[in-house]
N, C-alpha and C positions, 0 to 999 in steps of 0.2 A: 572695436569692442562689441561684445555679444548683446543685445537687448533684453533683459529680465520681461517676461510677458506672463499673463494669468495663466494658467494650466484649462487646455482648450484638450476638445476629446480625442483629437489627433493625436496628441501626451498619453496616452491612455488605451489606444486600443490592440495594445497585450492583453491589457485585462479579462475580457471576455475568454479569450485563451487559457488561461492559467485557470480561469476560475469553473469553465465546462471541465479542463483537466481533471481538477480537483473534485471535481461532484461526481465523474466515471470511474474515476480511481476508487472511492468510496463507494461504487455501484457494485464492484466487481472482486471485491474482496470476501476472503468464505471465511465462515467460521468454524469453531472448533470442531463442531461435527461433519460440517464435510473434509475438514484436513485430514481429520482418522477416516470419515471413510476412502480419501483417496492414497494415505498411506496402506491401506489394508487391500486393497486393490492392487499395489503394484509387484510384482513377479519378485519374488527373491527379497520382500521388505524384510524378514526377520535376519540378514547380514546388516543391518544397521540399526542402531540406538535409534529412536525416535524422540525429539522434544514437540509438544505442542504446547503454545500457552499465548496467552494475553499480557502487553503491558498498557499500565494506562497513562496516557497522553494526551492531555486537553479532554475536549468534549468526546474526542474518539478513542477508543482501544486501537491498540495494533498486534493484528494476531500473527504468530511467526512458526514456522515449521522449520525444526534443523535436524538433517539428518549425518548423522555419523558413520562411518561400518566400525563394526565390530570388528577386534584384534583376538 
């Protein structure tokens, strides 16, 4: 049988992993203004529909670009 013991930091160190993850991911994400400038930017953008927008999600927005072609 397994021994139940206190949570020692060897339990634990993903943590530091996940949590730098998390604060880069949030470093490196653009907002609305740079998504249109990089959709206005790309060769041939006007065969696709553009979405830009914001949902809001906790303390953070999450900002999404969807692009479509045009039929």
């Amino acid at each position: 049988m397994k021994r139940i013991h206190a949570p020692e930091w060897e339990d634990f160190h993903w943590f530091p992993n996940i949590f730098w993850d998390g604060i880069a991911s949030i470093l490196r994400t653009y907002s609305i203004k740079e998504l249109k400038a990089l959709v206005a930017s790309l060769n041939n953008s006007d065969a696709f529909e553009w979405e830009i927008g914001k949902v809001k999600n906790g303390p953070m927005p999450i900002y999404y670009l969807l692009g479509t072609q045009k039929l």
